[in-house]
DRENPA-3360 file (N, C-alpha, C; in nm, 2 decimals, always signed):
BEGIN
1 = XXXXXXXX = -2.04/+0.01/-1.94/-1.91/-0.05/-1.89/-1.90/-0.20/-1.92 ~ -1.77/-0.25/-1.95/-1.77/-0.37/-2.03/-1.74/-0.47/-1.92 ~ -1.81/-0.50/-1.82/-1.77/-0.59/-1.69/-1.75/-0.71/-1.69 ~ -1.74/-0.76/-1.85/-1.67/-0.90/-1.88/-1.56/-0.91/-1.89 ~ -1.50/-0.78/-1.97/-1.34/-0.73/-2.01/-1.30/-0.74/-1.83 ~ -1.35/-0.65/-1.78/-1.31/-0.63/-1.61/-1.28/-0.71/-1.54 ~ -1.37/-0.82/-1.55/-1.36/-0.97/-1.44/-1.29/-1.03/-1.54 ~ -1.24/-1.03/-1.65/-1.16/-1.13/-1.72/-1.02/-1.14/-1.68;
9 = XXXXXXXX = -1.00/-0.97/-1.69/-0.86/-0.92/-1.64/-0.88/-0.94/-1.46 ~ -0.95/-0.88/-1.41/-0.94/-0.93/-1.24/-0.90/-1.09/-1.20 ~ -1.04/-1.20/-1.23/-0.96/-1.30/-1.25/-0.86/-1.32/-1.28 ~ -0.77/-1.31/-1.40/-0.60/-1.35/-1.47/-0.54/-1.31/-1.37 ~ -0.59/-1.20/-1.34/-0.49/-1.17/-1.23/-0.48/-1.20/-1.09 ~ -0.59/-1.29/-1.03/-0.60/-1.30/-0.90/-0.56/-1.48/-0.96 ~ -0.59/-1.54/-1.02/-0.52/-1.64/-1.06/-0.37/-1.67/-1.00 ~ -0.34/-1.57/-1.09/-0.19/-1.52/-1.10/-0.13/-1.56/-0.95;
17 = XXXXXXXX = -0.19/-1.46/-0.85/-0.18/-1.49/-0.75/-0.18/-1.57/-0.64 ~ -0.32/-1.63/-0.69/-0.33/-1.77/-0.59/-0.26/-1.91/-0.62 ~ -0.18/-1.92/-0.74/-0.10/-1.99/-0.77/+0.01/-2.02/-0.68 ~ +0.10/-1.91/-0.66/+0.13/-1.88/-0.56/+0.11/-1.85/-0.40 ~ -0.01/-1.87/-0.39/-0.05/-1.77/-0.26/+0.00/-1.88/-0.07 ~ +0.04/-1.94/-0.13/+0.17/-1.99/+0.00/+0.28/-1.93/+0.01 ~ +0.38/-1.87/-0.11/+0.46/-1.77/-0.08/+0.43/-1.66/-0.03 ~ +0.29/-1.62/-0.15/+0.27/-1.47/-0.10/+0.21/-1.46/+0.04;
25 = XXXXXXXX = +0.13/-1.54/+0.13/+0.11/-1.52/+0.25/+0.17/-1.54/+0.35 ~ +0.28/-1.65/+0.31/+0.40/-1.66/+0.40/+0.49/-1.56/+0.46 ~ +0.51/-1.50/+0.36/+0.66/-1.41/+0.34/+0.61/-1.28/+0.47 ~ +0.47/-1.27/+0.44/+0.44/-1.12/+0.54/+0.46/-1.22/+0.69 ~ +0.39/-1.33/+0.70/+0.40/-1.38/+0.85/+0.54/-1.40/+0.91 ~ +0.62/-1.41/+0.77/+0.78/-1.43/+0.89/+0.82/-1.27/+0.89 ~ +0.75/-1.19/+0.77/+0.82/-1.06/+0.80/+0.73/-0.95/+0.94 ~ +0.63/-1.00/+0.96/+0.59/-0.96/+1.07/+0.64/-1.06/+1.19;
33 = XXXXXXXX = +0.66/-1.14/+1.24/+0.70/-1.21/+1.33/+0.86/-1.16/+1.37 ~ +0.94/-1.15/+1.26/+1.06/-1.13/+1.27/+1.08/-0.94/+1.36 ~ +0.99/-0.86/+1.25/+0.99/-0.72/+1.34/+0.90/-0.73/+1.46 ~ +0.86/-0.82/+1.50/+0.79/-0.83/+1.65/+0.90/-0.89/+1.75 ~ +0.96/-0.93/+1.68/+1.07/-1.00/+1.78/+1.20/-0.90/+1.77 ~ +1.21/-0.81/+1.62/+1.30/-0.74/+1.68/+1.28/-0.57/+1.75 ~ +1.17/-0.53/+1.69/+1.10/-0.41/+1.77/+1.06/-0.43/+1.86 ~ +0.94/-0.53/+1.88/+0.88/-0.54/+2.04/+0.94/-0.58/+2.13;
41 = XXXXXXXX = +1.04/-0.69/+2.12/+1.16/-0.75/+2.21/+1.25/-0.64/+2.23 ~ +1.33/-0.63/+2.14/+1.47/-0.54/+2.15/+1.40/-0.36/+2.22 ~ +1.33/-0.36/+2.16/+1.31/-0.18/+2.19/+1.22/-0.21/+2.26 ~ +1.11/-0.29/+2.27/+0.97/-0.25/+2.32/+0.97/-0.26/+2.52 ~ +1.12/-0.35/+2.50/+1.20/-0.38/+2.64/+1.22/-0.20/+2.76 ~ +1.26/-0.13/+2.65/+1.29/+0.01/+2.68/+1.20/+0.08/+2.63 ~ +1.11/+0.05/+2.53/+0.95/+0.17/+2.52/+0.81/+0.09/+2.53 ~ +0.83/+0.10/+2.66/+0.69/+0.00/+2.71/+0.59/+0.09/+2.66;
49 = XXXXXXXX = +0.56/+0.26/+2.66/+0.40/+0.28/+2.61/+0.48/+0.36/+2.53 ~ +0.40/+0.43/+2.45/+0.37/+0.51/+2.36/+0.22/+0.58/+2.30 ~ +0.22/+0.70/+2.37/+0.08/+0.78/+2.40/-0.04/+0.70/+2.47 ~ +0.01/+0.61/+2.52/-0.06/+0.52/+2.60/-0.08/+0.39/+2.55 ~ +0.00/+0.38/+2.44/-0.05/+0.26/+2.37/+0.06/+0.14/+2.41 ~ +0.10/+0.02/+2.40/+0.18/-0.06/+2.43/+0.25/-0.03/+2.29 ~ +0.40/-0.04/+2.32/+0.47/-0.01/+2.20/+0.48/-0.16/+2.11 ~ +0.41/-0.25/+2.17/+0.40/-0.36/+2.07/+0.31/-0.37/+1.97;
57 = XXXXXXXX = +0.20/-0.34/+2.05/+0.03/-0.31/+1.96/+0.06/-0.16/+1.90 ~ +0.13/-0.05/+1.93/+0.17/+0.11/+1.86/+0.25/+0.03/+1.72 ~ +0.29/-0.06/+1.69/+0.36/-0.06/+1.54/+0.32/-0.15/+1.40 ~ +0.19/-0.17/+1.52/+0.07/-0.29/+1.41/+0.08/-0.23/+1.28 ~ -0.02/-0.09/+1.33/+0.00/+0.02/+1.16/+0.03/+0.06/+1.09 ~ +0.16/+0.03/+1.16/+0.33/+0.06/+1.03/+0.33/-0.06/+1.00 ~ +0.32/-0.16/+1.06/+0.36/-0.28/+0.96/+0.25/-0.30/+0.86 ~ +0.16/-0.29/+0.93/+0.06/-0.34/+0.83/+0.06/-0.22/+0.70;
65 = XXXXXXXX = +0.11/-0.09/+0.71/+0.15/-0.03/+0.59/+0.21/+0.01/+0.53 ~ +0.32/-0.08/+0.64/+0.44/-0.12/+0.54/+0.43/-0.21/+0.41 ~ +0.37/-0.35/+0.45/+0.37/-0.43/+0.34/+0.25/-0.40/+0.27 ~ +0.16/-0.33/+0.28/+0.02/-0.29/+0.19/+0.06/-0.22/+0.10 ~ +0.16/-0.08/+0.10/+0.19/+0.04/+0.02/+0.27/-0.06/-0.08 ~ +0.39/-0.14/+0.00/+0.44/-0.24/-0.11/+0.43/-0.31/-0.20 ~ +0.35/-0.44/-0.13/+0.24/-0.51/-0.17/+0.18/-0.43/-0.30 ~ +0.11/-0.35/-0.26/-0.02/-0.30/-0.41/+0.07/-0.23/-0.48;
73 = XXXXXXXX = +0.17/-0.16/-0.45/+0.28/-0.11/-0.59/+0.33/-0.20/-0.63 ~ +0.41/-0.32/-0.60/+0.43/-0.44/-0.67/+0.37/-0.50/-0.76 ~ +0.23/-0.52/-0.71/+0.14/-0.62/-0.82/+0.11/-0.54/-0.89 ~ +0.04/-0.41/-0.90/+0.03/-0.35/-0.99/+0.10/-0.33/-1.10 ~ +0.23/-0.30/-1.07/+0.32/-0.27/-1.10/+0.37/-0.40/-1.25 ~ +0.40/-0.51/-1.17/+0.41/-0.60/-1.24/+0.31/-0.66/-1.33 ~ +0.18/-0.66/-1.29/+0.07/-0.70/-1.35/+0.03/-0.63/-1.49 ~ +0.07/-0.47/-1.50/+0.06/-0.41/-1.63/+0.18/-0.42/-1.73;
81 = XXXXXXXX = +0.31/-0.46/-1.62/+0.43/-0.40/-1.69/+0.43/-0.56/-1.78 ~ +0.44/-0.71/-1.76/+0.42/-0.78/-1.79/+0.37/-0.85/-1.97 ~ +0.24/-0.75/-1.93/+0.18/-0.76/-2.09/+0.25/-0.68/-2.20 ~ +0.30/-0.59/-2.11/+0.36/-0.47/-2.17/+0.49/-0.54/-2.23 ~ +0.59/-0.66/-2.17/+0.70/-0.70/-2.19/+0.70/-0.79/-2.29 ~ +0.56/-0.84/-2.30/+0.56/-0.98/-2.40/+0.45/-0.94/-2.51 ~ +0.41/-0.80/-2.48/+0.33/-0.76/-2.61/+0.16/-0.80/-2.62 ~ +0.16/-0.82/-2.51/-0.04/-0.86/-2.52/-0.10/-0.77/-2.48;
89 = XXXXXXXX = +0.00/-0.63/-2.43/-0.09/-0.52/-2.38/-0.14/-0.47/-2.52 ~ -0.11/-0.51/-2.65/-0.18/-0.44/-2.71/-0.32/-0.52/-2.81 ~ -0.30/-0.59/-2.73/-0.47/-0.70/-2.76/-0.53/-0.57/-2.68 ~ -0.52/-0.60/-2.53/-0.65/-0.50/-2.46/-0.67/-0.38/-2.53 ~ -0.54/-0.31/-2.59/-0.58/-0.21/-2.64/-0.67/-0.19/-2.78 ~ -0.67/-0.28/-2.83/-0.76/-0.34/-2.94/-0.89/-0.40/-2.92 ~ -0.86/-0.39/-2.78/-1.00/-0.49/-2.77/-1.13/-0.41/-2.73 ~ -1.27/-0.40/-2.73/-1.36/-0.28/-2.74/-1.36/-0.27/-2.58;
97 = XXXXXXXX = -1.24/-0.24/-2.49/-1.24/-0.19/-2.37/-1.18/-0.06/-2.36 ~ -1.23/+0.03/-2.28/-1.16/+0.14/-2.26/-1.08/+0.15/-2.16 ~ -1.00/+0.24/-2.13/-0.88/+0.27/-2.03/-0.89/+0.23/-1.94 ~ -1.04/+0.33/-1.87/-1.05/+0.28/-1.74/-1.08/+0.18/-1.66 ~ -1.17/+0.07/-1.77/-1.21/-0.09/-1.73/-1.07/-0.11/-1.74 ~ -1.01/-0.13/-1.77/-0.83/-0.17/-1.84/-0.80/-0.15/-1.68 ~ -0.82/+0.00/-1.64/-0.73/+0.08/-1.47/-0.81/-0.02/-1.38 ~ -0.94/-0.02/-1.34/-1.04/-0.14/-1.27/-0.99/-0.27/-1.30;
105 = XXXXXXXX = -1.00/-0.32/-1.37/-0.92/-0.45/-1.38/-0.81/-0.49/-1.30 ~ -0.71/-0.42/-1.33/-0.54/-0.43/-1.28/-0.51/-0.40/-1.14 ~ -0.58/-0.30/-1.12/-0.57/-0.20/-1.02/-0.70/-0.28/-0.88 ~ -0.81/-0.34/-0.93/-0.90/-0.41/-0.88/-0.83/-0.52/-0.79 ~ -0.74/-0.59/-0.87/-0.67/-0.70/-0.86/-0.56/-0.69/-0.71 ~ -0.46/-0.59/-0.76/-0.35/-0.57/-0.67/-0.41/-0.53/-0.56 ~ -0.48/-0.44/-0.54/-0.57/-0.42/-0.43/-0.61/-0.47/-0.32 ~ -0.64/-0.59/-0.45/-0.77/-0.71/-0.35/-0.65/-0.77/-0.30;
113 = XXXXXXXX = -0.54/-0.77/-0.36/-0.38/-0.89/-0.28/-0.33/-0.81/-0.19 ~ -0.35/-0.69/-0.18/-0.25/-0.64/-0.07/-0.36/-0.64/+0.04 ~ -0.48/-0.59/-0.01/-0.60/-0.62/+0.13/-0.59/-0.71/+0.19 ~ -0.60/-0.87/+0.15/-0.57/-1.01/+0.18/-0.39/-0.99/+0.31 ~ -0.32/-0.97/+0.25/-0.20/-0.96/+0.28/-0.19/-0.88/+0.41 ~ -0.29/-0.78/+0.38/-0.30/-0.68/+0.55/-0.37/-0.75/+0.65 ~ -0.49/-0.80/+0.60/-0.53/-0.87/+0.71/-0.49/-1.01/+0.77 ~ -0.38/-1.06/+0.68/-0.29/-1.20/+0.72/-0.22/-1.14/+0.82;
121 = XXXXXXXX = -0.14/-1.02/+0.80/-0.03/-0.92/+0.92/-0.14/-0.90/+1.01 ~ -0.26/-0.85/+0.99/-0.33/-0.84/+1.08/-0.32/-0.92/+1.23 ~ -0.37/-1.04/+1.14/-0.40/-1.17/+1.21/-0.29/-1.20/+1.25 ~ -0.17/-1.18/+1.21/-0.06/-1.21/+1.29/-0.02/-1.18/+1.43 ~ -0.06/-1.05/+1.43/-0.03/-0.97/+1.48/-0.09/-0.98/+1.62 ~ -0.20/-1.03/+1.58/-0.26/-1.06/+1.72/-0.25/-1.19/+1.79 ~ -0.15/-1.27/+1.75/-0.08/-1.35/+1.85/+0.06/-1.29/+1.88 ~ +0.12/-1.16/+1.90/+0.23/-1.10/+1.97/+0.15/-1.00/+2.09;
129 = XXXXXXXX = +0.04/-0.92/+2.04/+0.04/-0.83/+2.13/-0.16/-0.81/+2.14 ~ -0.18/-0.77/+2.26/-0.35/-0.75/+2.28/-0.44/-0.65/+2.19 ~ -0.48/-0.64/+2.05/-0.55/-0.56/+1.96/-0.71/-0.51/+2.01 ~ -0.72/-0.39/+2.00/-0.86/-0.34/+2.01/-0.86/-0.23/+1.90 ~ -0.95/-0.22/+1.81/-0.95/-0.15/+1.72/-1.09/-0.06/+1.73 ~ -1.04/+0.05/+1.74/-1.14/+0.15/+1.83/-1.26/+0.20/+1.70 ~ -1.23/+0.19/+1.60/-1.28/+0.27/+1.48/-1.26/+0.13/+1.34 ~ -1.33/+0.04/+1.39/-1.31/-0.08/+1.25/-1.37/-0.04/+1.13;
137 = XXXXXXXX = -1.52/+0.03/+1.13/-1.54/+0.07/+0.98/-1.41/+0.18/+0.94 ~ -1.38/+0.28/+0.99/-1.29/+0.38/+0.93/-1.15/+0.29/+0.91 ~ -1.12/+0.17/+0.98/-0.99/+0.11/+0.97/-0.96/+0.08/+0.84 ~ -1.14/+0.01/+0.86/-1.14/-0.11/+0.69/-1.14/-0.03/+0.57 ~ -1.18/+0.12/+0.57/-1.21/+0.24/+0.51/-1.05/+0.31/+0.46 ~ -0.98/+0.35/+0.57/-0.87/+0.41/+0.54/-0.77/+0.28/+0.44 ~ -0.76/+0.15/+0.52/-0.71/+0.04/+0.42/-0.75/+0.00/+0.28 ~ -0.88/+0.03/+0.29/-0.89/+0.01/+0.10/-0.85/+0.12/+0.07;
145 = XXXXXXXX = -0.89/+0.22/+0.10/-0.83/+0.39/+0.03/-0.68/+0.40/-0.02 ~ -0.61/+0.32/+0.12/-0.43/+0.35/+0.08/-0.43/+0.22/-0.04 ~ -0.51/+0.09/-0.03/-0.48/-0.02/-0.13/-0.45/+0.04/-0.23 ~ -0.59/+0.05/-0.22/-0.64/+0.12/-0.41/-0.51/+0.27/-0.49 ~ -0.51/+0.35/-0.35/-0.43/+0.46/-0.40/-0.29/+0.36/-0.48 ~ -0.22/+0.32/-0.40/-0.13/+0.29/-0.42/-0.11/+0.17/-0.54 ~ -0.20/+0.08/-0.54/-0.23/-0.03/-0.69/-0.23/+0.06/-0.76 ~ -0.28/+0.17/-0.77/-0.31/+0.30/-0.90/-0.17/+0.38/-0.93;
153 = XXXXXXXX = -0.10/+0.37/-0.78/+0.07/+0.44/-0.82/+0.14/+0.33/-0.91 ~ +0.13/+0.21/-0.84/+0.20/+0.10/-0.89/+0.19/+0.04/-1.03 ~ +0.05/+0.10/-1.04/+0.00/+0.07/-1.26/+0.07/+0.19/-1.27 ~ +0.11/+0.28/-1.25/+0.19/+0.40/-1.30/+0.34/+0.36/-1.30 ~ +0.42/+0.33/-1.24/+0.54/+0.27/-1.20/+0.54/+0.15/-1.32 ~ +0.41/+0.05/-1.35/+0.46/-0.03/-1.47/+0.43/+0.01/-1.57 ~ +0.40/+0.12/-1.60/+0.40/+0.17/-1.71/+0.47/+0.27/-1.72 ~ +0.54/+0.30/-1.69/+0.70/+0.37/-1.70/+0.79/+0.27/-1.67;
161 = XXXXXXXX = +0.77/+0.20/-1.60/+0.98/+0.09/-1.62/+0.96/+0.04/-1.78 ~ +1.08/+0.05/-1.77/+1.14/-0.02/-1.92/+1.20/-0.12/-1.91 ~ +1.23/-0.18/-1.78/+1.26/-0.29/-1.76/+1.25/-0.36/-1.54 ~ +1.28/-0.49/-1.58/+1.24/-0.52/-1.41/+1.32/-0.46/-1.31 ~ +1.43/-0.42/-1.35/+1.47/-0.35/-1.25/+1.41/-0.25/-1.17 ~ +1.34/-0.16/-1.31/+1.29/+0.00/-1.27/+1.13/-0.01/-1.16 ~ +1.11/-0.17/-1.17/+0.99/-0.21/-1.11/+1.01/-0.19/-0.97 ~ +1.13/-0.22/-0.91/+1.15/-0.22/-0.78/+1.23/-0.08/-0.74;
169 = XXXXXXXX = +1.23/-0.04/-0.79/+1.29/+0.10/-0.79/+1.26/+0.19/-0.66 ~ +1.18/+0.29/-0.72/+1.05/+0.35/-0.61/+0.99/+0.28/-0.51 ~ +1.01/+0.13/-0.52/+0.90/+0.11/-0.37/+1.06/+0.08/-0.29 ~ +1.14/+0.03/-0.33/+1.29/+0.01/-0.23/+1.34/+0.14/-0.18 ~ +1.38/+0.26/-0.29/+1.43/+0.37/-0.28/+1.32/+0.49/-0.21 ~ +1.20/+0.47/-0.27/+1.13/+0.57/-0.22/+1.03/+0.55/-0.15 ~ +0.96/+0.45/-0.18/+0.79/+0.39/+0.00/+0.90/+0.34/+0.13 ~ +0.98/+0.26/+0.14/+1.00/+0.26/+0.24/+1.05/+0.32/+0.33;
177 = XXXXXXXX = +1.16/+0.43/+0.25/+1.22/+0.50/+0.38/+1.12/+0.60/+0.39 ~ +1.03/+0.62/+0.32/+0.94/+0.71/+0.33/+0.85/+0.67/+0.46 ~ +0.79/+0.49/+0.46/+0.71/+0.48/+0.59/+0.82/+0.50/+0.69 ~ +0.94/+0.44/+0.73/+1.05/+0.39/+0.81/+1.04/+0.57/+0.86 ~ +1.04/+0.70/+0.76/+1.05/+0.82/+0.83/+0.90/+0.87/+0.81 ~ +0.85/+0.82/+0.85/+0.66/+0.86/+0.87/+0.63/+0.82/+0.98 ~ +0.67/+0.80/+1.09/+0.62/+0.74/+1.18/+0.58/+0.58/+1.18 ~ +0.62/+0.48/+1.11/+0.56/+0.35/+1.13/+0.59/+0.28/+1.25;
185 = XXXXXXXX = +0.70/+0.35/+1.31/+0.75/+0.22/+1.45/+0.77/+0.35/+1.57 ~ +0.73/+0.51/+1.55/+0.73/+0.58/+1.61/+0.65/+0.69/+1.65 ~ +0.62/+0.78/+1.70/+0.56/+0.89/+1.72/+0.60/+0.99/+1.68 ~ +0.53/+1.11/+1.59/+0.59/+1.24/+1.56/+0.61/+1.31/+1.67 ~ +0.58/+1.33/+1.78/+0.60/+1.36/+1.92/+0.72/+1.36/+1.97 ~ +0.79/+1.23/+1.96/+0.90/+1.17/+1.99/+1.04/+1.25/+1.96 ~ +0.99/+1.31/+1.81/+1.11/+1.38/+1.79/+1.15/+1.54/+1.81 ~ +1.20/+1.58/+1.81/+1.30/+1.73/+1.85/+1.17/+1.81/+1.75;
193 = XXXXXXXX = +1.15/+1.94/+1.84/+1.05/+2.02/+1.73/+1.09/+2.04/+1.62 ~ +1.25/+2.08/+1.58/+1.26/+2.10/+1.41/+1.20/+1.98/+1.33 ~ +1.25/+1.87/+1.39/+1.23/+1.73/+1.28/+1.09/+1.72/+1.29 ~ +0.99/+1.74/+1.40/+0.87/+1.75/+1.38/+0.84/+1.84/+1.26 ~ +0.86/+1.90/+1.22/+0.83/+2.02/+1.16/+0.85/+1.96/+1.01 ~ +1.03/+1.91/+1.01/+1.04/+1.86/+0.84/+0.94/+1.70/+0.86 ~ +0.88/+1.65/+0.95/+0.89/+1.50/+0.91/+0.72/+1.54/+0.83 ~ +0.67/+1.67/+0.88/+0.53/+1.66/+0.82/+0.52/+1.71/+0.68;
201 = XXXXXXXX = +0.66/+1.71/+0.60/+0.67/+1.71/+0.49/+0.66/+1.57/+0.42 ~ +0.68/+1.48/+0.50/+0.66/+1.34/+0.46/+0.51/+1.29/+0.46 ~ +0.44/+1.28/+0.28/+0.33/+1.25/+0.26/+0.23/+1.11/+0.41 ~ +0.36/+1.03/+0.38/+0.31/+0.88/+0.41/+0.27/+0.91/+0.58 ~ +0.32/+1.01/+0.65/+0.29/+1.03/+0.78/+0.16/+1.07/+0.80 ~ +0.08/+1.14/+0.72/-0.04/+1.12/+0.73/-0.14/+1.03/+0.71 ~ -0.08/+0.94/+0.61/-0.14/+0.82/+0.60/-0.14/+0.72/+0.69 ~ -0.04/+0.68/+0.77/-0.01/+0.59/+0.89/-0.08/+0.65/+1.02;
209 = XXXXXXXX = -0.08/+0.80/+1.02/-0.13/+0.89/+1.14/-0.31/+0.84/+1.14 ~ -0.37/+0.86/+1.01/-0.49/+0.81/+0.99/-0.54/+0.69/+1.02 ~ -0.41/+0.60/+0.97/-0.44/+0.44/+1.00/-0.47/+0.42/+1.20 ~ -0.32/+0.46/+1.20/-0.31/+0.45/+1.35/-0.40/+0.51/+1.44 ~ -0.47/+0.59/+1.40/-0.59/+0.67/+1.48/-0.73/+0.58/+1.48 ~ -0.75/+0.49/+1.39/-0.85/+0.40/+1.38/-0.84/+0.27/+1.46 ~ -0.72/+0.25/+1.50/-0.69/+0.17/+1.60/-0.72/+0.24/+1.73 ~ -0.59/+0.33/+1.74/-0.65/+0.38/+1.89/-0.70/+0.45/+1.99;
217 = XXXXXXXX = -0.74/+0.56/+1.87/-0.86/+0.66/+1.87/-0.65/+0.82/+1.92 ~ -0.58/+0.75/+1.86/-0.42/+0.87/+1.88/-0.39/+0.89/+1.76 ~ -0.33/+1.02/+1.71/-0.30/+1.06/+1.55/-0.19/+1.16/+1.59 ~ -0.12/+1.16/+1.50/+0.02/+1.28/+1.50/-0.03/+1.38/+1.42 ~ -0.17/+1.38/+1.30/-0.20/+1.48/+1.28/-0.37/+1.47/+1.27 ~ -0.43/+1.57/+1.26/-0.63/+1.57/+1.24/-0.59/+1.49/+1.12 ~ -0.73/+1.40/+1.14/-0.77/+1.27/+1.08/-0.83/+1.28/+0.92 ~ -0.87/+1.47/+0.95/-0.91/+1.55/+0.83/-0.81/+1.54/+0.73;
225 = XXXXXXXX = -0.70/+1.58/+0.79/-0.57/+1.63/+0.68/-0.54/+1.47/+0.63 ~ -0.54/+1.35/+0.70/-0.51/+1.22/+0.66/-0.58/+1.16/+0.53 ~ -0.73/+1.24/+0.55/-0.83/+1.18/+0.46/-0.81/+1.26/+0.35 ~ -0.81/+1.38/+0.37/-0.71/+1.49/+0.29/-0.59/+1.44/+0.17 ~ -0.52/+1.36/+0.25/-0.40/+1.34/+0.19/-0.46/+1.20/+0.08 ~ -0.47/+1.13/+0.13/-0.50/+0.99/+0.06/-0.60/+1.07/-0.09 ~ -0.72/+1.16/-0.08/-0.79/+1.18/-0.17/-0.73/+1.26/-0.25 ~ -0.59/+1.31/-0.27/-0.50/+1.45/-0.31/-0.44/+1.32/-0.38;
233 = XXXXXXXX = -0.31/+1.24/-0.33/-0.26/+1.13/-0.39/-0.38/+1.02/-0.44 ~ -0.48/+1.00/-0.50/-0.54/+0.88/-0.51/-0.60/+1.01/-0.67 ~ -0.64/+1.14/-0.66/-0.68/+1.19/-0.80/-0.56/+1.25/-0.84 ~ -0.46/+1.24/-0.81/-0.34/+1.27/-0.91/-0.26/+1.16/-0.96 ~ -0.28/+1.07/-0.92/-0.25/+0.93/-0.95/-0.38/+0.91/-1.06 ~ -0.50/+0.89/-1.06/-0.59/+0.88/-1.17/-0.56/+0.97/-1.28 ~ -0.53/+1.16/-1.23/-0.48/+1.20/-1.36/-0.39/+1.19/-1.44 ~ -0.29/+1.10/-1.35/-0.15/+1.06/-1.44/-0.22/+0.94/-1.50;
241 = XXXXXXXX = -0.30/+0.83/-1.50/-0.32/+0.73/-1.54/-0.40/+0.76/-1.65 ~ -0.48/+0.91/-1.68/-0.57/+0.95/-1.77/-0.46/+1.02/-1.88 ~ -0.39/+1.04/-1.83/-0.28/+1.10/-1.93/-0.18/+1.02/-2.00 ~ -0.18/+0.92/-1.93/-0.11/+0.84/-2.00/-0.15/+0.76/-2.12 ~ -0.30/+0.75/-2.11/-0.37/+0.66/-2.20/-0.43/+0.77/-2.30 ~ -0.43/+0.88/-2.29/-0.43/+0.98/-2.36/-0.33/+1.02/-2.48 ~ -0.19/+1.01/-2.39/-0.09/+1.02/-2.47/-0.04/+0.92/-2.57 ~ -0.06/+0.78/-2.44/+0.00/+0.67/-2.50/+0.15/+0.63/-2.47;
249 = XXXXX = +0.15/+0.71/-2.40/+0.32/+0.73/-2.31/+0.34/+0.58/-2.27 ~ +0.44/+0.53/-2.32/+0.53/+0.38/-2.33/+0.42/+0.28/-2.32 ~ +0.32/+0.29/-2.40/+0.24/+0.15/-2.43/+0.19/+0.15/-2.51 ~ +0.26/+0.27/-2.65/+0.21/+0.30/-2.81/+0.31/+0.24/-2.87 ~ +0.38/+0.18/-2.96/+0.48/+0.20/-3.01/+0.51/+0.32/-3.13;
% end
């Protein structure tokens, strides 16, 4: 394995980052602050618990996966599609690295920014409402799992857009309303048996069910099918990444 090629590309890219990293760690603290003032004020006024949990501290792990799922599709996202727009993606491809140091690299990177970013929400979070985290190795466990899965959707997403638009696409049109109906500010409980029934059609509910169970030891579904889910999306995401570099699908000319 070429772990010069790897840290060359990780660095560039965490560079990338910390150049900025007063925007990037800003933006989650007014966006968490803002939904604490308007969920835990406005609603939390009228849903004081939730399965016993305070409905202020019940929406930590929707927020916090909220901006993580986005977060690591973003940078990923942009971080492959980039080279791909100004033509240096095909130095790496030239260069004696293979794919998957290429996938480690990029995917290493967005990761590590959206980790960073969860635990800034984290931290925020615990000046609105009282945090006990019942299960912290599995917490820190299930959060790299969804990072990483999702940096690995998001190197897939930039390597399909054909332009910046198509970047923001899927995580506007398709991750959010997907957490927003996964349970991130609610309980699958909460709703009418039918909707229980279609919402466990919604991947991302398992994934927040998982998260949120490592905080408060409460899940909408076994913690099995969570771990289940994440390892289902995290090697179909690698076989799409293997096929791509196989085929050469939009990064051959």
């Amino acid at each position: 394995m070429n772990l010069h090629a790897i840290a060359a590309i990780y660095v560039y890219e965490m560079k990338r980052f910390f150049r900025t990293i007063f925007e990037s760690l800003l933006s989650p603290v007014i966006s968490t602050t803002l939904y604490f003032v308007v969920f835990g004020a406005a609603i939390g006024g009228r849903i004081e618990e939730v399965e016993g949990v305070s409905y202020g501290a019940f929406i930590v792990p929707g927020l916090i996966m909220l901006s993580v799922m986005t977060q690591a599709i973003s940078n990923a996202s942009f971080g492959i599609y980039f080279p791909k727009f100004i033509g240096t993606i095909y130095e790496l491809l030239s260069a004696p690295i293979n794919f998957f140091e290429i996938v480690i690299g990029y995917v290493g990177a967005a990761a590590t920014k959206s980790l960073l970013i969860g635990g800034v929400i984290l931290l925020t979070a615990g000046f609105f409402v009282d945090l006990e985290i019942r299960h912290p190795a599995m917490m820190l466990a299930f959060l790299v799992m969804i990072c990483v899965s999702f940096a690995l959707f998001g190197f897939i997403i930039g390597i399909w857009s054909e332009n910046f638009q198509q970047l923001q696409l899927i995580p506007l049109l398709v991750i959010t309303p997907l957490v927003f109906l996964g349970g991130a500010f609610y309980s699958v409980s909460m709703l009418p048996p039918a909707w229980q029934v279609v919402t466990l059609f919604n991947p991302v509910v398992y994934l927040i069910s998982g998260f949120r169970w490592s905080f408060f030891g409460v899940a909408d579904v076994a913690v099995s099918w969570s771990l289940l889910a994440i390892a289902v999306f995290f090697a179909l995401c690698l076989a799409v990444v293997w096929w791509i570099f196989r085929t050469g699908y939009r990064i051959k000319a």
